[in-house]
N, C-alpha and C positions, 0 to 999 in steps of 0.2 A: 335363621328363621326363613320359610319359603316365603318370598312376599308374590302377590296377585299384583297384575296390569292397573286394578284399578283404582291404586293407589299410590302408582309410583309415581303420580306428578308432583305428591305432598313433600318430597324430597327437594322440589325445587322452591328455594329460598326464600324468592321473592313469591311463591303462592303461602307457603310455609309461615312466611310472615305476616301474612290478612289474618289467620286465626292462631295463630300463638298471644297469649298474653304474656308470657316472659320468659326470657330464656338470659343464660349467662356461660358460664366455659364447663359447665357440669350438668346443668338443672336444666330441663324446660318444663313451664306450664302452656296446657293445652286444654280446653273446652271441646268439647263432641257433643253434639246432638243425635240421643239416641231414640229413634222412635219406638223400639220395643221395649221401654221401661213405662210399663204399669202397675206394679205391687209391689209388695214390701221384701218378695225375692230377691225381685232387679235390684232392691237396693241394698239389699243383704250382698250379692254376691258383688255388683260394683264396688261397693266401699270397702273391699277385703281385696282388689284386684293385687295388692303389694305380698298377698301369701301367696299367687298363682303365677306371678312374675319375679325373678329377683333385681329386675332393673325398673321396674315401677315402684317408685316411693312411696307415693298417698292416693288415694282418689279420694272425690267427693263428691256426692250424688244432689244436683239440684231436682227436685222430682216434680213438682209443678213445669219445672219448662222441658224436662225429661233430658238435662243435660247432664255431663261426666264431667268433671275439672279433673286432669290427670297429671302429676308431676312423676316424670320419670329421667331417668340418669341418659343425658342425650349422645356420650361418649360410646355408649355399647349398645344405645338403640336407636332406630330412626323410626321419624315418627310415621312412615309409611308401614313399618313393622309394627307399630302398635297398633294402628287401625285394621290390620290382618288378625294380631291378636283377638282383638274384640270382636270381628269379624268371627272367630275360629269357635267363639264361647257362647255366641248366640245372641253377639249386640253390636250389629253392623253399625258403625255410623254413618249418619246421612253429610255428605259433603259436598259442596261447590267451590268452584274458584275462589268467589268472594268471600263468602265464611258463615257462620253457622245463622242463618237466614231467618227469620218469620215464619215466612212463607212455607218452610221447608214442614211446620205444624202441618199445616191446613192443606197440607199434600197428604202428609200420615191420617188426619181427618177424614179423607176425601176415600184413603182406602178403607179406613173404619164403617165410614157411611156404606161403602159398596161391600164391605163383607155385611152389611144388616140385611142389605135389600135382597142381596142372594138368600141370605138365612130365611128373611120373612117373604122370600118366593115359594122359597124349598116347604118352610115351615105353615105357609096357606094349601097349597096344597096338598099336602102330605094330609092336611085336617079335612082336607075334600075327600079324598083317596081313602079316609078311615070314616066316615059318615057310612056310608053301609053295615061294617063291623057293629056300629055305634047303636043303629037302631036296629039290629037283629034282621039284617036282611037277608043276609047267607042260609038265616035259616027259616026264611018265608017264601023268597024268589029264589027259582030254579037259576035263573040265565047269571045273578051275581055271584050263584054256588057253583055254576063249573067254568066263569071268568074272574074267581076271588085269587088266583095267581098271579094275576096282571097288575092288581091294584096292588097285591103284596109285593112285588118281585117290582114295580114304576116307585112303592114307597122308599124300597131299599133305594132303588138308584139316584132318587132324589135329596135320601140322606148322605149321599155321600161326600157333598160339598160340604155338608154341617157337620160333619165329621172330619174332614180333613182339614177345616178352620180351628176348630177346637183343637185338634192334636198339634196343629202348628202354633198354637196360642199357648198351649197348656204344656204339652211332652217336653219338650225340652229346658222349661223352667222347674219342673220336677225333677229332671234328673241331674239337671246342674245343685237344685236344691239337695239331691239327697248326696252327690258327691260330695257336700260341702256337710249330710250330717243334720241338714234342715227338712224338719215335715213342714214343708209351706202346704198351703192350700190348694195347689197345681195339681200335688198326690191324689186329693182324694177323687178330684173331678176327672180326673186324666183314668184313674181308673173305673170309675161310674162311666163314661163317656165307652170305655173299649168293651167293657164286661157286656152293658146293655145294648152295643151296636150288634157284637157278635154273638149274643143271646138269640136277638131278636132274626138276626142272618139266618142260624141255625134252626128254628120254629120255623122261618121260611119255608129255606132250602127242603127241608123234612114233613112240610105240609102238616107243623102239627097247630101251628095259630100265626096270627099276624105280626107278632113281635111288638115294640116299645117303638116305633119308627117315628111316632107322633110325639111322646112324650120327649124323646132326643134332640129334634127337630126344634121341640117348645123351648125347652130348656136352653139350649145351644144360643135362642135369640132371645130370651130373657136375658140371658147371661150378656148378649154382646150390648142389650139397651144399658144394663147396669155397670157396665164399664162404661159406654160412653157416659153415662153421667156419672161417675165418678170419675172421670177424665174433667168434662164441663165444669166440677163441683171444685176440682182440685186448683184450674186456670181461673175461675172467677172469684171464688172464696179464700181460697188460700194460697195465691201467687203474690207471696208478701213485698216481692220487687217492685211491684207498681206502686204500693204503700210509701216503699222508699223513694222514689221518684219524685210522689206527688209532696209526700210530708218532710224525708228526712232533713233536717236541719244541717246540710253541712255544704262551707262555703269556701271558696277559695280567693287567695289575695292576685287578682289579674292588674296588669300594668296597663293604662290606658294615658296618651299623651303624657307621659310620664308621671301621670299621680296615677296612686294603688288604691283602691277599691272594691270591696266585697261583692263577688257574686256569686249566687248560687252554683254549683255544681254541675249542675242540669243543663249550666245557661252559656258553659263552657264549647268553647269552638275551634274547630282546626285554626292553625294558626295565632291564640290569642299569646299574648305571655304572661306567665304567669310566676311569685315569687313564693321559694317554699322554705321556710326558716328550721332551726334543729329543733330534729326529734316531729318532725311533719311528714307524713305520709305521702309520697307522690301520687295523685289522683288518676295517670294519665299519662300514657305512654309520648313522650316529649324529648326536646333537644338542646342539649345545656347550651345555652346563650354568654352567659358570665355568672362568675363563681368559680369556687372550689369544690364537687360534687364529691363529698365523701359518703358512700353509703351503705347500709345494713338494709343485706336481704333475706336475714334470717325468718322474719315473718313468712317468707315465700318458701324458702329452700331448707331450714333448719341448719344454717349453715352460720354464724357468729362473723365469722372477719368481713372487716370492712372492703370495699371495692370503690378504687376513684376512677374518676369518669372525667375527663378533659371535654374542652371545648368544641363543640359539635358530634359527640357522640350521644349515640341513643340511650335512653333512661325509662327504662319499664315503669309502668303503673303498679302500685305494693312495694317499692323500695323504700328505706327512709333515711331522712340527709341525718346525717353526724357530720353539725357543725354551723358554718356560716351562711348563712341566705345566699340562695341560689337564682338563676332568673331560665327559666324554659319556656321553650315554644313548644305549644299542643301541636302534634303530627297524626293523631287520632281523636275520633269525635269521643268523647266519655261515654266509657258503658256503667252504670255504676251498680248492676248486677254481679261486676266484677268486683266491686267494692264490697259488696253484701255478701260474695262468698270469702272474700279476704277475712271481713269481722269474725266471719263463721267458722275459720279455720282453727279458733282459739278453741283447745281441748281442755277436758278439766277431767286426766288421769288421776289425779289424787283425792277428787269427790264421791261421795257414798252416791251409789243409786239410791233417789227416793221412793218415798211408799208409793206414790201412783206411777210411776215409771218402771219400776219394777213389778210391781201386779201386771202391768202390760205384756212386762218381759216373761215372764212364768206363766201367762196364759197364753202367749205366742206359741211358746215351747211346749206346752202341755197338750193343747187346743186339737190339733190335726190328730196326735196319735189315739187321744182319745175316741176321735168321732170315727177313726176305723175301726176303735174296737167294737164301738157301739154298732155301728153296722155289719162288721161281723158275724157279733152276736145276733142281731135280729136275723143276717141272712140264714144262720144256723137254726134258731128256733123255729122259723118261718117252713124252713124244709123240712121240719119233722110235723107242721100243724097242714099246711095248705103251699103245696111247690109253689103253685099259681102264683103265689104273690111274693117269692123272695126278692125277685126283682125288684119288685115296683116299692117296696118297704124298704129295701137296699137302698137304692138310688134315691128314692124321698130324701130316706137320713142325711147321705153327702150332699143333696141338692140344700136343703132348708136351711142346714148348718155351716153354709156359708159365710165367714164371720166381716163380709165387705160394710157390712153395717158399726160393728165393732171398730174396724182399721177407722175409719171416719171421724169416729167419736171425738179421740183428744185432740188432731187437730182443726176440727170445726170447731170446737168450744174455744179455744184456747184462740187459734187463728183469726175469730168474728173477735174476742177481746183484745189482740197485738191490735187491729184495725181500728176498732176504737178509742184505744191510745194516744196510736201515733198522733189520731184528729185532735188529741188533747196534751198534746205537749210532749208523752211518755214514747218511748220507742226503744220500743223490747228486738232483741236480736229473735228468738224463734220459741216454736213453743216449747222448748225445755226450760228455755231460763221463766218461761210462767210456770213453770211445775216449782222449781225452784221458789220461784217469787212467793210463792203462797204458802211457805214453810218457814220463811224467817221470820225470827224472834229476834236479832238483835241488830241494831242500827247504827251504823258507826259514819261518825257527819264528819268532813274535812272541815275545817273553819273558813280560811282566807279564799276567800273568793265562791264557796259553796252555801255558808248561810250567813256570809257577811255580801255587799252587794259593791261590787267596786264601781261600780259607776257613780255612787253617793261618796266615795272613800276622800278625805281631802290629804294632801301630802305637801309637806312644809320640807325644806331641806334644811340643815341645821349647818353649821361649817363656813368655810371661804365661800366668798361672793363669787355666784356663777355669774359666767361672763360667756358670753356667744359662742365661741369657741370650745368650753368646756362642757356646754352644752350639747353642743355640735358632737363632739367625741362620746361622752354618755351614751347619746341618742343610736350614733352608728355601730357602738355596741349592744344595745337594748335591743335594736328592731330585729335582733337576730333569735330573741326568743320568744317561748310562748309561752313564759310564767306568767300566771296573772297579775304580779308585784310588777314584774319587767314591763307588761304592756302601761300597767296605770301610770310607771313614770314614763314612759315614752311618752304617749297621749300626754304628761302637763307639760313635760317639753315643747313639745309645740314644732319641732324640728324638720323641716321638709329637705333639706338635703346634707346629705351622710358623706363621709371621710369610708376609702377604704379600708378592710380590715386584712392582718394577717393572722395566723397561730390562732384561731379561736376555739375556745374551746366550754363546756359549760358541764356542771355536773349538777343534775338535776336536784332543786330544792335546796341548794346550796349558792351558787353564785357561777357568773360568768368571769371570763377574761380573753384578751386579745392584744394586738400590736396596734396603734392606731398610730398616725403622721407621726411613726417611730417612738411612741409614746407606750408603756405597757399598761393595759389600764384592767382595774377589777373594780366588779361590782358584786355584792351578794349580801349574804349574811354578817354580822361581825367575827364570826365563827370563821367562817371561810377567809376571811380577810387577815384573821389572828390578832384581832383588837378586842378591847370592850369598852364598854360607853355604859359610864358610872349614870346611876338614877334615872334609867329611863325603862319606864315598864310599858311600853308601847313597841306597837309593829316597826322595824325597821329596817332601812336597807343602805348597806353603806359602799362607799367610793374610795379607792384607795388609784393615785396616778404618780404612776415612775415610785413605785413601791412606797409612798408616803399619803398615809391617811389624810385625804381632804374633805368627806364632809360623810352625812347620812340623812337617808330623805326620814323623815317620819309619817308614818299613817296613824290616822285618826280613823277607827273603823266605823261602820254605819249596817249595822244587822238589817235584814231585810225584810221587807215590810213582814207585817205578822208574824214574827218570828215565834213569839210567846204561843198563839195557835197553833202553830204548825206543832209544836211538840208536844200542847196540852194532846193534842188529837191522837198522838203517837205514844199516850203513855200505859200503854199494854206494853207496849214493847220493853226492851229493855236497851238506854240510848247510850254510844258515848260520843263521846268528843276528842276526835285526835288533831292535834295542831304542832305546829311547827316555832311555833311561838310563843312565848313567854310573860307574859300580860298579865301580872295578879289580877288585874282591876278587870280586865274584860273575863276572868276565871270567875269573880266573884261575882259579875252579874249574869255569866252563862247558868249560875250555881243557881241566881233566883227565879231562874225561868225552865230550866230542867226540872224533869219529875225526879223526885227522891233517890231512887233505884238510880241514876244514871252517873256517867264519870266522866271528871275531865280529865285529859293527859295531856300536858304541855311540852313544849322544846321536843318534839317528837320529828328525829329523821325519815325520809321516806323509808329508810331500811326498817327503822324503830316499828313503823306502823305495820311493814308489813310481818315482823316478826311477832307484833302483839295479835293480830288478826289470824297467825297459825297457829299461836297457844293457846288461846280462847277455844277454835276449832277444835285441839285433842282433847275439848271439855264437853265435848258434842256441842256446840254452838254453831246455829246456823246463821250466818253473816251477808247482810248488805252491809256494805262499803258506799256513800255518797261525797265523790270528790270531782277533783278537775283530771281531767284524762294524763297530763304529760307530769304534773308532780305525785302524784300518788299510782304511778303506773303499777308497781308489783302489787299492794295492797290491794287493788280492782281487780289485779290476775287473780288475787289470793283469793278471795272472798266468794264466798257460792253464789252471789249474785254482783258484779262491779255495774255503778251508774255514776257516768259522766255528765258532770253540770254545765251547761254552759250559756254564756249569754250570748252570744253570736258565733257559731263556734266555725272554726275557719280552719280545724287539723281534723285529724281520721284517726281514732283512739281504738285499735284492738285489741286493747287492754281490757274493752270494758264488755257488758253485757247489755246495757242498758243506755241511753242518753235522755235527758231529763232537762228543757228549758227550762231555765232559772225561773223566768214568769210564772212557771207551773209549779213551781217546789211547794207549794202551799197546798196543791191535792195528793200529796204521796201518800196519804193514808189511806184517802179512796183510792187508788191504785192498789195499794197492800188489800183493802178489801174488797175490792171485785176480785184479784186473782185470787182468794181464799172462796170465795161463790165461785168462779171460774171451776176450779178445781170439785169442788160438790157439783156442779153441772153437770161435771164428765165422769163422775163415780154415779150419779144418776141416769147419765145416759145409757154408760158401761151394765146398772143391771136391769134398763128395760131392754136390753141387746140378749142379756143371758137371758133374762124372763120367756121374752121370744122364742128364741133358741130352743130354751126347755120344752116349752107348747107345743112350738113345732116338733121335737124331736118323739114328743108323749102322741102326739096323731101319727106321724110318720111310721115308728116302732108298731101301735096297733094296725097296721092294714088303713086307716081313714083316711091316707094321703097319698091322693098319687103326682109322680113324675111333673106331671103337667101344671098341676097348682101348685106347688115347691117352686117352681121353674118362674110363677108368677109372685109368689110370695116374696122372695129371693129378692127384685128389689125393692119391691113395697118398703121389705124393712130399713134400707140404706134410706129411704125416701122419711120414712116419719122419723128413724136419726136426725136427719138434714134438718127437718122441720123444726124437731124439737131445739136445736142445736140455733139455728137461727132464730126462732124464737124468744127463747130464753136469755142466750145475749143482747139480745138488742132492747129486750124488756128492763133489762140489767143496766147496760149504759144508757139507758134513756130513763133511769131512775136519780144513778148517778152522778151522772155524766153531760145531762143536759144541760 
């Protein structure tokens, strides 16, 4: 591939390395900011970049900050070849030394502003220049009828900045569009835009009238005001990163004078350190300090084997430890935009398109070729009633029929409800999983630690007398996981300093083991241990050291407040209950607080659940999943909508869709029912957009509409979407929600 000058410095490492976010002996992930991503083209053709390349893996389009995350195979490309790539397709990226910047916006801003003000120079004038035509002066005064070429022939030359904006805006997203097979919306303008310029050239040139130079001119800066606020609408309303920032709940364990301590994510700093136990997401490009870094970077790379990482080597942000607590130094400040497109990277190939995402998708595809034909035809009828006006009834159609109001719709409604959430405890990943959300019927609840509450839970050990020691070893095995069982005995342990570990290893919802002061010790289920423990129908977890059964802690559960409400609320739906454990007694009083309709399933492995959750599905059932992130991980992948409970949550679960403070689990069914209004919002909105459309298209079609008012109309209608759109949710959550 020929590479250009002005990108061969990205080849150099240490620049290479300020914006890569991860790389390894095959893979790298890279972010670009592209400033020519404005529509649902740009994002049609970035997110397909892997059929146009075959050393590009994935892309994924962040479109509020107008970024690319790109993973491509780094042995056969360099990344200064890619950015020629994109370069070559029509989406240069904007780049600096330091890396993809703020500031580098409100430079793309600053040229948006100045392509307005030439348009509304070009376009005030051009309406001075046609004031004569306007009021029949050509054919009252003599002197403006033999200098009416000068005003024609100053209009032409003044459209021609208006015209070469539009063509660099429009032309080549069209034909990347049609390359690719897509009538976007670039087509119809792109050709309204050439038809009427050289129309109006040729009445010139031939002195038979003044041409459409006015109406081009209008049009061209309606158009450019309506992107910008659809630009503005996109970074203030729906840049759902700043949501994350402000609300997401997710915390990490930093080490400070040798006690560990929860802090937010946010609050995280070069240099702190910080410790990441198995099956935890690293947050944060850092420097293994001490441990055994065994990691899976499949979430990144789609790659399954593990990768160990020795002491003082670098450790990308998105890998995750398999294994023993780790301790890292932060070497980069957290971006956790990067986090937010990590969650997003989870795809759901095996789930049906629903009913409102698919009506989107079949009016996308429908949409454009339609409205040519519709102006087609009127150009045709038009030329057999009155030439005079095929133009201007042509161009009306493609003008009015802009569908930027429609693009708008689902994620304003949908986007003003994620917002109101998050402020309430819920935090939705985007707006499809609210399309999702507002279609489920059936609700499938984890038990341990999802609507039982372990901070009330009390644990008795049964067995040989613990003695400091024995404790001491428990503990140094425990703090290594993130079961909600394993944390609640750590915490009654009480243990502040740990014996090292070797061989550890842990098989989720099952139990751990390890080497301790040459001791092999396990802890888990009885199951896992290969014992049983005659007459006990309670929660329990047992200890087995130097392959001999020494005790089992028992829990005494404590459901969480209102538990009997939360379900009476939920009993439309149809509920179950999957758990891991085997309690007749806490079965029979799930039984008297459950609606009728619902099921318990006990002794349920996480395998178990997640293959009950695919069988229900081949029965059309559409499934929430409510568990804890790291023992119910496939059953959350599985399910059309996964939500993670958590009480203080201190891992990064990409398993889920959803995260749900435990505090809040008592409004799930207000959640379930604003997204079911959510969703009528946006089929509300969706047919005052066609209503529109029609009106306009019913003036346009007869002669009633010219160029100029289309041009104005166009974003009115994006404008009373918006209106309606922020309205109506906020009237919504402040019903609810208050």
């Amino acid at each position: 591939m020929k590479k250009t000058e002005n990108f061969d410095f990205l080849d150099d490492e240490q620049i290479a390395e300020k914006i890569i976010d991860f790389k390894d002996q095959n893979i790298t992930f890279v972010r670009f900011f592209i400033p020519s991503i404005y529509c649902s083209s740009c994002i049609s053709v970035l997110e397909n970049l892997s059929n146009h390349h075959k050393y590009i893996l994935e892309s994924t389009v962040d479109f509020s900050n107008k970024k690319v995350g790109i993973i491509f195979n780094n042995r056969n490309m360099k990344l200064s070849e890619l950015a020629v790539f994109l370069e070559k397709i029509g989406y240069k990226p904007s780049i600096n030394s330091e890396s993809i910047e703020d500031n580098q916006e409100k430079i793309f801003d600053r040229k948006l502003i100045g392509k307005l003000a030439i348009s509304f120079f070009c376009f005030g004038n051009i309406m001075l220049l046609a004031i004569p035509e306007y009021v029949g002066a050509y054919s009252e005064d003599r002197w403006f009828l033999e200098h009416r070429n000068f005003f024609r022939y100053l209009m032409a030359i003044l459209s021609l900045p208006v015209v070469l904006f539009s063509l660099v805006d429009h032309v080549k997203y069209a034909f990347l569009g049609l390359k690719k097979h897509i009538f976007n919306m670039d087509i119809p303008i792109t050709i309204g835009i050439v038809v009427l310029f050289l129309w109006s050239c040729y009445e010139v040139f031939l002195d038979i009238g003044s041409g459409y130079f006015d109406s081009l001119a209008g049009f061209s800066f309606f158009l450019l005001i309506s992107r910008i606020f659809q630009i503005h609408t996109h970074r203030r309303i729906l840049s759902f990163d700043q949501n994350y920032k402000s609300f997401y709940p997710i915390y990490v364990s930093r080490i400070c004078n040798n006690k560990e301590e929860k802090i937010l994510l946010s609050s995280l700093k070069k240099g702190n350190i910080i410790a990441i136990r198995n099956e935890e997401i690293i947050p944060v490009d850092s420097i293994l300090i001490k441990g055994i870094a065994s990691l899976d970077n499949s979430f990144i790379t789609g790659e399954s084997h593990l990768i160990n990482k020795k002491i003082g080597e670098r450790i990308y942000a998105g890998s995750k430890q398999k294994g023993e607590i780790i301790y890292l130094k932060v070497i980069k400040n957290i971006d956790q935009s990067y986090l937010s497109l990590l969650w997003n990277k989870k795809k759901f190939h095996h789930k049906k398109l629903l009913h409102l995402n698919s009506i989107s998708n079949r009016f996308s595809k429908y949409f454009t070729p339609i409205i040519l034909m519709i102006s087609i035809i009127t150009g045709i009828y038009w030329s057999f009633i009155n030439v005079s006006k095929v133009f201007q009834t042509t161009f009306s159609v493609l003008i009015i029929t802009c569908p930027c109001a429609l693009v708008l719709s689902s994620p304003l409604i949908f986007g003003n409800i994620i917002r109101f959430f998050s402020k309430n405890g819920f935090y939705v990943k985007d707006i499809f999983t609210m399309e999702r959300i507002s279609h489920i019927r059936t609700l499938i609840f984890d038990k341990t630690g999802t609507i039982t509450d372990p901070n009330k839970e009390k644990v008795f050990f049964v067995g040989n007398q613990l003695r400091h020691k024995e404790k001491k070893i428990m503990a140094s095995l425990l703090r290594n996981s993130n079961h909600p069982l394993s944390k609640r005995i750590f915490t009654e342990l009480s243990i502040k300093e740990y014996y090292d570990i070797n061989n550890f290893q842990e098989i989720i919802g099952q139990g751990m083991q390890g080497i301790i002061q040459n001791v092999s010790v396990k802890i888990g289920s009885p199951k896992y241990l290969g014992i049983t423990i005659n007459n006990c129908k309670e929660t329990t977890v047992a200890v087995s050291i130097n392959e001999k059964f020494f005790g089992y802690f028992l829990f005494r559960n404590f459901y969480r407040k209102g538990i009997e409400k939360i379900f009476q609320n939920l009993k439309e739906y149809k509920i179950v209950i999957l758990s891991g454990d085997n309690n007749e007694l806490e079965k029979k009083y799930l039984e008297s607080i459950l609606p009728k309709s619902s099921e318990i399933i006990f002794n349920q492995s996480p395998e178990e659940k997640f293959n009950y959750i695919k069988k229900i599905q081949t029965d059309g059932e559409q499934v929430m999943m409510i568990g804890d992130g790291i023992n119910d991980y496939a059953a959350l992948n599985q399910s059309e909508v996964g939500v993670a409970i958590s009480e203080n949550p201190s891992s990064f679960f990409p398993s889920c869709d959803a995260f749900i403070q435990s505090n809040y689990l008592d409004k799930i069914f207000l959640f379930l029912k604003i997204s079911k209004i959510a969703t009528r919002l946006v089929i509300v909105n969706f047919i005052i957009s066609l209503f529109y459309n029609c009106i306009g298209i019913m003036f346009a079609v007869t002669g009633h509409l010219k160029p100029f008012i289309a041009a104005i109309l166009m974003p009115l209608s994006s404008l009373s979407v918006i209106t309606f759109s922020i309205l109506s949710t906020w009237m919504v959550s402040r019903r609810f929600l208050s």
